[in-house]
C-alpha positions in Angstrom: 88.2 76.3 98.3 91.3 75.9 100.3 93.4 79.1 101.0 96.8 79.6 101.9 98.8 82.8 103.0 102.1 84.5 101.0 104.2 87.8 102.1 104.9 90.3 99.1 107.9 92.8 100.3 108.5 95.7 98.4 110.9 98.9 98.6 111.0 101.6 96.3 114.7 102.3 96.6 115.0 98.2 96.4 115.6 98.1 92.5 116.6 96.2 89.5 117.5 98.7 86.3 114.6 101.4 84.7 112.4 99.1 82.8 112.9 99.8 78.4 109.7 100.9 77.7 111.0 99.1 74.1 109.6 95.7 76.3 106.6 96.3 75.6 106.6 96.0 71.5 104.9 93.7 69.0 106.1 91.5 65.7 104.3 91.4 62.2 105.1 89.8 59.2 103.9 88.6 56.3 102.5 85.7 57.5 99.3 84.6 57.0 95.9 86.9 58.0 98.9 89.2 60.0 99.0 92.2 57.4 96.2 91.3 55.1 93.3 91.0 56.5 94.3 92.4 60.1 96.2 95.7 59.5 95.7 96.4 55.8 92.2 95.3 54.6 91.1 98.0 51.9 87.8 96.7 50.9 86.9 96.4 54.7 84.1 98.5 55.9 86.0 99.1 58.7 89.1 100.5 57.2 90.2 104.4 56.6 91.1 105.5 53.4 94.7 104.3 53.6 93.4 100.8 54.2 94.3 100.4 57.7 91.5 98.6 60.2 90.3 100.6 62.1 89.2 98.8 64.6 92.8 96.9 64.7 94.3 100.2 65.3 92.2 101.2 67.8 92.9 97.8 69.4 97.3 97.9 69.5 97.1 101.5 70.5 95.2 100.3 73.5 97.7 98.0 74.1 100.5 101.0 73.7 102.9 99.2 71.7 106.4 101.1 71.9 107.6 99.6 68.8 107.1 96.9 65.8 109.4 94.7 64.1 109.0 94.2 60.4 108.3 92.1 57.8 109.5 88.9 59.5 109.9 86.6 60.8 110.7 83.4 58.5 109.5 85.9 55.5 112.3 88.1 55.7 115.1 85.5 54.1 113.5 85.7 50.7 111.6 88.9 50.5 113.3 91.9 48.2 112.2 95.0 49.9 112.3 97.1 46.5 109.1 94.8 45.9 107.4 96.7 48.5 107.9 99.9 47.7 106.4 102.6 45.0 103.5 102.7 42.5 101.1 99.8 44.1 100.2 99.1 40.6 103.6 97.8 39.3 104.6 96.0 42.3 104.9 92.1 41.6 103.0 89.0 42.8 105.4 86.5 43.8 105.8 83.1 45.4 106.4 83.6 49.2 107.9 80.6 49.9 108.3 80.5 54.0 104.7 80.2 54.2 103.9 79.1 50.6 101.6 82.0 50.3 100.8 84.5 47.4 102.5 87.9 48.3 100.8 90.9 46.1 103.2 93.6 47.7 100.2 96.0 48.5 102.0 96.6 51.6 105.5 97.4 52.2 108.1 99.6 53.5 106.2 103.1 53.7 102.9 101.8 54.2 104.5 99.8 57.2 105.7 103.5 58.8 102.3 104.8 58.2 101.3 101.9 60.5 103.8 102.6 63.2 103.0 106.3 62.6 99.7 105.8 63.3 99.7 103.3 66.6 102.4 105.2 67.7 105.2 103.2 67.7 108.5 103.2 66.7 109.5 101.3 63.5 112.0 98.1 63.7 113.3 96.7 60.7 114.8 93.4 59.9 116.8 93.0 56.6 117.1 89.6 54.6 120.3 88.1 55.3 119.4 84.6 53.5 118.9 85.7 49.7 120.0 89.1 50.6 123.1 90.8 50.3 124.7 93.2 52.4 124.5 95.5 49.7 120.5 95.6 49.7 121.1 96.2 53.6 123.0 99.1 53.4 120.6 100.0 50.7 117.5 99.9 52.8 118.7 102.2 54.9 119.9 104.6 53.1 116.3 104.5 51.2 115.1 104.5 55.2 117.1 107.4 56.8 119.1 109.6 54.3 117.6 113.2 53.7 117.7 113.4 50.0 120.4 113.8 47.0 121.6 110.0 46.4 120.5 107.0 44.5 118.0 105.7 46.5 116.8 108.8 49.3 115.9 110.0 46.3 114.0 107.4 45.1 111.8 107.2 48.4 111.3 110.9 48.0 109.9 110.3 44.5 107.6 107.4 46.1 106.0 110.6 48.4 107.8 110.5 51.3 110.2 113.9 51.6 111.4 113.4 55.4 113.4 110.3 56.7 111.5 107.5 58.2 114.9 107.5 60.6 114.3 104.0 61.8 116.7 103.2 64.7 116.6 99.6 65.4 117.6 97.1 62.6 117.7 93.4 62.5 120.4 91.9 61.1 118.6 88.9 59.9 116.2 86.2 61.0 116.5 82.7 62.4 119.7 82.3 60.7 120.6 79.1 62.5 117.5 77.4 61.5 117.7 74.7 58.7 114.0 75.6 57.9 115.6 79.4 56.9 115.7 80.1 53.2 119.7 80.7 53.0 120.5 79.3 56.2 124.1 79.9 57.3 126.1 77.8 59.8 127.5 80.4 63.0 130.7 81.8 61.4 129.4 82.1 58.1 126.5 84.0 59.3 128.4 86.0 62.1 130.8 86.9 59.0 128.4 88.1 57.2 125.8 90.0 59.6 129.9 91.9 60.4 129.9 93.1 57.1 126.1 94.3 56.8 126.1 96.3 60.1 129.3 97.7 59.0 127.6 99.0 56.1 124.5 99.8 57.8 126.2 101.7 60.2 128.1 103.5 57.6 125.4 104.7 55.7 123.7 105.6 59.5 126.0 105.4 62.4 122.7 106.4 65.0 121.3 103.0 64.2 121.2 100.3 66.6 121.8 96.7 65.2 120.4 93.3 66.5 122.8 90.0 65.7 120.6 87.0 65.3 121.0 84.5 68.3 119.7 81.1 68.7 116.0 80.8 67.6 115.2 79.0 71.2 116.6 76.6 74.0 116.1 73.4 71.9 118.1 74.3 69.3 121.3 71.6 68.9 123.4 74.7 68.4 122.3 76.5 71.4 123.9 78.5 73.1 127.2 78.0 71.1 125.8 80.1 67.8 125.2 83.0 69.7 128.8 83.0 71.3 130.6 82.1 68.3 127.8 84.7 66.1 128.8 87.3 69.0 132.5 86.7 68.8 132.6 88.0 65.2 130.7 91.1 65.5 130.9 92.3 68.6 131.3 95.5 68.2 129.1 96.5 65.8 126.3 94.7 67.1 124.0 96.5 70.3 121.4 93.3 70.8 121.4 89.9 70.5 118.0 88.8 69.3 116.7 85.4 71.6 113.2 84.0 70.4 110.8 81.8 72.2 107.3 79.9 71.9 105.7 78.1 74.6 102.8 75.8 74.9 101.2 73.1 76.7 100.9 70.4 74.8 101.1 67.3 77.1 98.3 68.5 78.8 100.5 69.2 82.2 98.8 72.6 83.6 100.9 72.6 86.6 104.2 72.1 85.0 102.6 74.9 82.1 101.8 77.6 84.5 105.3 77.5 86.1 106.5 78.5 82.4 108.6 81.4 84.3 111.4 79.2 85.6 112.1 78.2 81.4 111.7 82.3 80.6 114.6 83.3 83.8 116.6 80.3 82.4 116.6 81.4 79.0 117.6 84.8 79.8 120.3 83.9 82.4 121.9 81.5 79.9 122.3 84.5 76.8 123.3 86.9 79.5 126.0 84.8 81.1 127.2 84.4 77.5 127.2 88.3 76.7 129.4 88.4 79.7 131.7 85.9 78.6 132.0 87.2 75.4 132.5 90.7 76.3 135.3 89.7 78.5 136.9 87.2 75.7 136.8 90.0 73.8 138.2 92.7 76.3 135.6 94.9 75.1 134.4 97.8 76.7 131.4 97.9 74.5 127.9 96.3 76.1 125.5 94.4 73.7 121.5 94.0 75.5 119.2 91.7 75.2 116.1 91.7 72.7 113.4 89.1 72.8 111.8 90.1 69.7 109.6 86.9 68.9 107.7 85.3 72.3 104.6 83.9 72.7 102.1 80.8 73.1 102.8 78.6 70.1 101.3 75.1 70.5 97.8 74.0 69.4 98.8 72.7 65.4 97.4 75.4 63.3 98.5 75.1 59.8 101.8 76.9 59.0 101.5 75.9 54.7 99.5 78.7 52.9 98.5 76.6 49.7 99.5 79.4 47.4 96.8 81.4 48.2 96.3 85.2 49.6 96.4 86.1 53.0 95.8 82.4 54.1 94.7 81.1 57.6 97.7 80.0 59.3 98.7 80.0 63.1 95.3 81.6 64.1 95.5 80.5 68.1 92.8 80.5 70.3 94.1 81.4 73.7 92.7 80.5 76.6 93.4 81.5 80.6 96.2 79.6 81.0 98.0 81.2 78.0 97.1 84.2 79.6 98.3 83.7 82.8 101.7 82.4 80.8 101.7 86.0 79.6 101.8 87.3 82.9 104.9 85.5 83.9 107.0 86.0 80.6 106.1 89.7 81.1 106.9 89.5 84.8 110.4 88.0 83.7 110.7 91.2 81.2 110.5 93.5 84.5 112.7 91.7 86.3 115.7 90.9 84.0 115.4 94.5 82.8 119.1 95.0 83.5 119.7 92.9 80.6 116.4 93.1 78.7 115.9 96.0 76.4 113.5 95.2 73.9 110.7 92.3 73.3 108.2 91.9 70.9 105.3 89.8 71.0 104.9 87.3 67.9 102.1 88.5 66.5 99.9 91.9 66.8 96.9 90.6 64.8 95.3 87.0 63.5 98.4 84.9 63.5 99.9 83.7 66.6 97.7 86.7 68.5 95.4 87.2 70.9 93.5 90.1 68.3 91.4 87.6 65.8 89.4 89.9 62.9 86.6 88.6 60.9 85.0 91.0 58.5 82.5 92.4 60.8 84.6 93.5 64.3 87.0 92.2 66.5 88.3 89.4 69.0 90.1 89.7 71.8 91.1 86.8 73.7 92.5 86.8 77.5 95.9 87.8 76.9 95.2 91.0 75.7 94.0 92.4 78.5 97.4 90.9 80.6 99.9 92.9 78.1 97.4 95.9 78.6 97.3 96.0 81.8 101.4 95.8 82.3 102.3 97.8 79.1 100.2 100.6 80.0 101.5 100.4 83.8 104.9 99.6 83.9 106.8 102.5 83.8 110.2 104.0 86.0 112.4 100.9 87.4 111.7 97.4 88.3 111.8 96.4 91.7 112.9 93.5 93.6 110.3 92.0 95.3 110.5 89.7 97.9 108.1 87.1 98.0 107.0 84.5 100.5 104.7 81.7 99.1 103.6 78.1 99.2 104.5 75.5 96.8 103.2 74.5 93.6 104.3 71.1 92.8 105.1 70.5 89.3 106.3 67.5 87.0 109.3 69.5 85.2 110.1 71.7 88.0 109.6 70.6 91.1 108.2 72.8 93.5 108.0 76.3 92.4 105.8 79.0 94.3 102.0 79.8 94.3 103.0 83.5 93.3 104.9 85.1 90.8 105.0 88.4 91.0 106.8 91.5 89.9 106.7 95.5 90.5 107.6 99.0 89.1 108.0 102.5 90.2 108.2 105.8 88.5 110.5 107.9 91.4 109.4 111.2 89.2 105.3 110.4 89.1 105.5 109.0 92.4 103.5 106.0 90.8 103.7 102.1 91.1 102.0 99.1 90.0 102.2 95.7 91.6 101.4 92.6 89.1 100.7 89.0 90.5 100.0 85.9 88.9 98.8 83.0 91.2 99.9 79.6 89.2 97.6 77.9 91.8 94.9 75.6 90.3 92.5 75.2 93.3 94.0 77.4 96.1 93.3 81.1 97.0 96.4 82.6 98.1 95.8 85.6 100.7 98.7 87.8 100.2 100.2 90.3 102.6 101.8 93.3 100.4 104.5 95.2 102.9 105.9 98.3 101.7 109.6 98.4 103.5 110.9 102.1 102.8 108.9 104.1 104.8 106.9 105.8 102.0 103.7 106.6 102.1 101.6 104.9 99.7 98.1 104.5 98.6 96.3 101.7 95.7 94.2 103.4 93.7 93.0 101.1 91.0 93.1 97.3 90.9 92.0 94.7 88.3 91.8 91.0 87.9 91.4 88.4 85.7 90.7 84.8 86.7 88.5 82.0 86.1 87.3 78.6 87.1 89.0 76.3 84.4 92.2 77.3 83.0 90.9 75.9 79.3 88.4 78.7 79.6 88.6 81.0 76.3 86.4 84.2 74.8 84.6 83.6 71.5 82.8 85.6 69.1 79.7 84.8 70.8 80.6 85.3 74.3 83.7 87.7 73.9 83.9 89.2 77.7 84.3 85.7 79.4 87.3 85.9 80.5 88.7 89.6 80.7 90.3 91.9 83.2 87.9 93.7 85.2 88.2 96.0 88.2 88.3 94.7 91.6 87.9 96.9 95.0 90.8 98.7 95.7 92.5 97.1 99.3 93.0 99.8 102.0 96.7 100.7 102.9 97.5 100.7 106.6 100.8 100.9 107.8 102.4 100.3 104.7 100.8 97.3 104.5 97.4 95.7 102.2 95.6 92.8 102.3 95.0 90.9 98.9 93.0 88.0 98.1 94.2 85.9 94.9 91.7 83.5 93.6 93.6 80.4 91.8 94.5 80.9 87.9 94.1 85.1 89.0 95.9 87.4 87.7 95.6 90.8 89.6 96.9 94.3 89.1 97.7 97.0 91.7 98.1 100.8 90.7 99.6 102.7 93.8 100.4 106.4 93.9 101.6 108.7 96.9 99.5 108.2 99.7 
């Protein structure tokens, strides 16, 4: 194995903006194995008397989601949230006709803040602006976040729920410039009408925070003109503009794959160029954020059609290391557009589109679980600007892009770091010099890494550790500097504190 030799500079007063800890969220909807069958499975073994997995639980609180958006997702534009609430035994079966699936209702609005409740994460909700009105918008919140003594507070109280559920961030919508959206609206239609909900909304609960649907990704004929036209309307009573994104690999081109990180920056640089257009069109002294509430791997041709049938198998992935290593870089984007970036949620938590697969009798977890672990339980204070110094990858769509991509935090009151570094190399090791610049004394205390030989290599019920993250010898500090090997398709982890 050839090696070659990169320069990592980093310096603690070198930053970028304090990193949302809302990056590090996740996305479930009624899609599939997501809810039934992954986080509400009553006649499990494994589930508590409420129904919840446990085992799935145990699973995203590892992960330490910071918060969950809810129901959907493609779901949402024909879903009546009154279906999903009260006495289990009258709610209705209905055709769910996103994922032409039975929908029995078992779970809904309170059971879903049980959920949240119980991984500790903060509830975010998406109302149906396809079949929906802005009516039932305002409605749902009220129901959501008034105390008690109207129309429908009370009626959550009588479902067993005294307190507010106070949910803070709302979703005006989903994917409404999608032809494949039940009730799909053209950009002024739709920015008209997500203006008159969020008015509403934030009548009924001005603390809220509200989320304009942007374009549903980069391909999109529309793109980026809905989002400026859908931002031009309602500005100013919208905080974030929602960007989703799936990648893949399905030509086959590893090299071109692993380089996803140039798409992810472009992306994010387009939408933020166009917030700052916007705002200044609009002479507005009122900022609206970024939220990347559906990403993930999204490629191998898993059915999407549920048959009419419960809790269906649709969009189960199986990821492998480079899908992993993709999850490295889209989180090391999160870091370092975290001026802009303010919330993200992976697409899914559990079964579809996730690296968490259940089966009656445990759990699966594929690579990329143990990346978001690793960063969301890590990544805390700012994000810095690194400096890096690398050879060349040469890729088909890109060009040249480097062996390394890397990214870096630091928590100024813990006096703790973490260093995270992906090398996209298929066949070299890259020997890395980190340099801390600002005269601080600093120590690594724990590393990890996950890598492997072939970048199709995947975990599987029968051999389920293959490919995980798993604790390398810590490299010695001396003179603010460390010496780091990084095997190719590696992922590695630093945790520094004070030295």
């Amino acid at each position: 194995m050839s090696t070659s030799h990169a320069q990592v500079l980093l310096d603690r007063n070198r930053t970028i903006a304090p990193i949302s800890p809302l990056l590090f969220g996740g996305f479930a909807e009624h899609m599939g194995r997501c809810v039934y069958e992954g986080i509400y499975d009553p006649k499990s073994s494994l589930a508590d008397e409420r129904g919840f997995r446990k085992d799935v639980m145990e699973a995203l609180r590892d992960q330490a989601y910071t918060v969950i958006r809810y129901p959907g997702g493609n779901f949402l534009s024909g879903y009546n949230w009154l279906d999903g609430v009260g006495p289990k035994e009258q709610r209705p079966r209905r055709r769910e006709l996103a994922w032409q699936s039975l929908e029995t209702n078992q779970f809904g609005t309170n059971e879903f803040m049980e959920f949240c409740t119980t991984i500790n994460a903060a509830p975010m909700l998406a109302v149906n602006m396809g079949t929906g009105t802005i009516q039932s918008a305002a409605d749902l919140v009220e129901y959501c976040n008034v105390a008690h003594g109207t129309h429908w507070s009370d009626l959550r109280v009588r479902h067993g729920f005294r307190e507010p559920h106070n949910v803070r961030y709302w979703c005006v919508g989903n994917e409404m410039d999608g032809p494949w959206q039940i009730g799909h609206l053209d950009a002024v239609a739709y920015g008209n009408k997500a203006l008159e909900a969020a008015k509403m909304m934030k009548w009924q609960d001005p603390t809220i925070k509200t989320v304009l649907c942007g374009s549903s990704g980069d391909k999109m004929p529309t793109y980026p003109e809905w989002d400026r036209t859908a931002l031009e309307i309602a500005w100013e009573h919208m905080d974030y503009l929602s960007m989703h994104y799936y990648a893949g690999n399905p030509e086959g081109d590893t090299a071109s794959y692993l380089a996803s990180s140039v798409l992810f920056e472009r992306f994010v640089d387009t939408l933020e160029g166009t917030l700052r257009y916007v705002k200044a069109r609009q002479r507005s002294k009122h900022n609206v954020y970024l939220s990347w509430d559906e990403w993930q791997v999204w490629y191998k041709g898993d059915p999407v059609q549920g048959n009419w049938t419960e809790a269906p198998h649709l969009g189960e992935e199986i990821y492998n290391l480079e899908d992993a290593l993709v999850v490295a870089q889209w989180l090391n984007v999160f870091l370092r557009k975290s001026h802009v970036l303010k919330i993200a949620c992976v697409a899914q938590i559990v079964n579809v589109l996730s690296w968490l697969h259940t089966r009656p009798d445990g759990i699966l977890k594929h690579p990329s679980y143990y990346v978001f672990k690793l960063v969301s339980n890590l990544a805390r204070g700012e994000a810095l600007d690194v400096h890096v110094q690398a050879p060349e990858v040469k890729t088909k769509q890109y060009d040249a892009v480097p062996a390394l991509d890397v990214s870096a935090s630091y928590d100024v009151e813990t006096q703790r770091g973490a260093v995270f570094l992906v090398n996209r190399n298929q066949a070299e090791a890259v020997v890395a010099d980190l340099v801390w610049q600002d005269g601080q004394s600093v120590q690594v205390d724990k590393a990890w890494q996950l890598t492997g030989k072939d970048p199709k290599e995947v975990n599987s019920w029968d051999a389920p550790e293959r490919v995980v993250a798993k604790a390398i010898p810590v490299p010695t500090v001396v003179a603010d500097r460390a010496t780091l090997n990084l095997p190719p398709l590696s992922f590695t982890v630093l945790s520094t504190c004070a030295g």
